[in-house]
N, C-alpha and C positions, 0 to 999 in steps of 0.2 A: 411192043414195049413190055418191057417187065415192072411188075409192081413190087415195091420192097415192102418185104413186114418190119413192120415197126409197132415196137412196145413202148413200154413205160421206161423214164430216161430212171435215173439213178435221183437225181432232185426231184425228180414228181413223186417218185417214191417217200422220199425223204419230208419235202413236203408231208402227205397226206398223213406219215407218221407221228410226225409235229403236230398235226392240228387233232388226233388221236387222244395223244398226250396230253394236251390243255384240255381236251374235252373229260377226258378221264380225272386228272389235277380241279378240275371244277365239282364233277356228278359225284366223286367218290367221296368228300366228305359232307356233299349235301344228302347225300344216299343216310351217311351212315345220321346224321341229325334227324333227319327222318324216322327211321330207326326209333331211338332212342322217344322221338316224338310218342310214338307210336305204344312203344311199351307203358307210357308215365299213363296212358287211356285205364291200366290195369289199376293204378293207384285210387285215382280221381272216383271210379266207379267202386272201387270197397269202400273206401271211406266215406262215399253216402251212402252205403248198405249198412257199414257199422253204425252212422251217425242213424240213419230210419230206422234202427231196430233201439237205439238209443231212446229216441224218441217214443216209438209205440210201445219199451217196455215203460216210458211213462205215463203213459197216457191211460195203459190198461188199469183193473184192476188186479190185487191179488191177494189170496185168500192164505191167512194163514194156516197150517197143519192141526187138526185136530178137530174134536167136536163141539169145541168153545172159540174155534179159528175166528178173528173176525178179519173184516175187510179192509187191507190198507190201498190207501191209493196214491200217488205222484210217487214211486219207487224206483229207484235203478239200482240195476248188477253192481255190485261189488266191481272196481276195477278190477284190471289185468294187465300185464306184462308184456312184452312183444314178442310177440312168435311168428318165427321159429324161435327156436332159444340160438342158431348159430347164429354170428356176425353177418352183418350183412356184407353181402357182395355181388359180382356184376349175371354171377352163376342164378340158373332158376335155382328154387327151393322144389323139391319134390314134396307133392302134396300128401304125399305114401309118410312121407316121416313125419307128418304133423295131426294123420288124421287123429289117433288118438288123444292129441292135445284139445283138438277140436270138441271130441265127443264125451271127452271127462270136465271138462273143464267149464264150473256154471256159467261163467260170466259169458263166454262163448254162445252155447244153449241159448241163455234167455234173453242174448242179441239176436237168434236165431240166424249166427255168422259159420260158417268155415268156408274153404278152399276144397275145391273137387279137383281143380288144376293146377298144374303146375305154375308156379309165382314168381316173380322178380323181387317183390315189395314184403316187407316185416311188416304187422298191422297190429296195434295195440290200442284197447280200449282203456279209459283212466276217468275216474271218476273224483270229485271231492266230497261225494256223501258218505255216509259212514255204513256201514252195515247191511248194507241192501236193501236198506228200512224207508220209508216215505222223505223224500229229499227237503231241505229245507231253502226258504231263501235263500241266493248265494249261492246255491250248491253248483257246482261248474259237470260238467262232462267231456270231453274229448275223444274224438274217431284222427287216429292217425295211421300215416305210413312212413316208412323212409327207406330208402334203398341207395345204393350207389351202382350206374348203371356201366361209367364206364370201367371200375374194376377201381378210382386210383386213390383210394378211401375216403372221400368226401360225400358224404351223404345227401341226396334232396332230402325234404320234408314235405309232406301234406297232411292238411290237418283241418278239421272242422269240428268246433266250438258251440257249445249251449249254457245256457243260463237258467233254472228255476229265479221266476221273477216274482218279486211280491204276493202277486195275486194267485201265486201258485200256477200258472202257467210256465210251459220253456218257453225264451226265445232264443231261436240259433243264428250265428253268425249266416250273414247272406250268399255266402260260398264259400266254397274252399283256399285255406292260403294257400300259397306252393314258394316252399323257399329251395332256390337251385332248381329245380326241377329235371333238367337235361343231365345232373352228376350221376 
């Protein structure tokens, strides 16, 4: 007796292509949400580096210049602006075009902030005290980011919040907001 070879028919094929396609139609845009998860870790973690250095330049003291300097204390940086200075977009920001912003730039310094890596996210610190003088009741600070990841100009937000309170301590908000987060 002879043995026939026999293969895959034309539907089996067709089949297993089909259920290919639904598998792909499912993982590829949970892949890319993923993704996008993944990158917003970059955000969430400067903004409690800005928001800690926020913090510890108030907490410290500082001495003012000269030989009659005296010593102020609950002070924060002067705000800042967002940087990069481009638009944001889904592209990284090369850390090469901003180190100098970084390293001239006080308010930067004496959050003891910048980027070694290359970024997704604009990060700006924003102050309501005046002068970079001892902060008053009320005085507010904010550590933000915002970025748009997937290119179609809508920006997330994150951002985390403090307060000089009465007694002259900060209290900060208990985490960070995130509005959009996955844009």
């Amino acid at each position: 007796m002879k043995k026939a070879k026999r293969g895959f028919t034309l539907i089996e094929l067709m089949i297993v292509v089909a259920i290919l396609g639904i598998l792909a139609a499912v993982a590829i845009p949970a892949f890319i949400n993923y993704m996008r998860r993944a990158k917003t870790s970059e955000a969430t973690i400067n903004v409690d580096r800005i928001f800690e250095g926020g913090v510890t330049y108030f907490e410290a003291e500082h001495v003012e210049r000269g030989v009659s300097g005296s010593i102020l204390q609950h002070c924060m940086p002067t705000g800042t602006g967002w940087t990069p200075s481009a638009s944001a977009s889904s592209e990284k920001f090369l850390s090469s075009s901003v180190v100098a912003e970084f390293a001239t730039n006080e308010s930067w310094k004496a959050l003891d902030f910048s980027m070694g890596d290359n970024f997704y996210y604009q990060y700006e610190y924003y102050t309501t005290a005046s002068g970079g003088g001892p902060a008053s009741s009320g005085d507010l600070f904010y550590a933000r980011a915002r970025g748009d990841l997937d290119g179609d100009g809508a920006c997330s937000l994150f951002e985390r919040a403090a307060q000089v309170t009465q007694s002259g301590t900060i209290q900060g908000s208990s985490g960070i907001y995130k509005m959009d987060p996955l844009e």
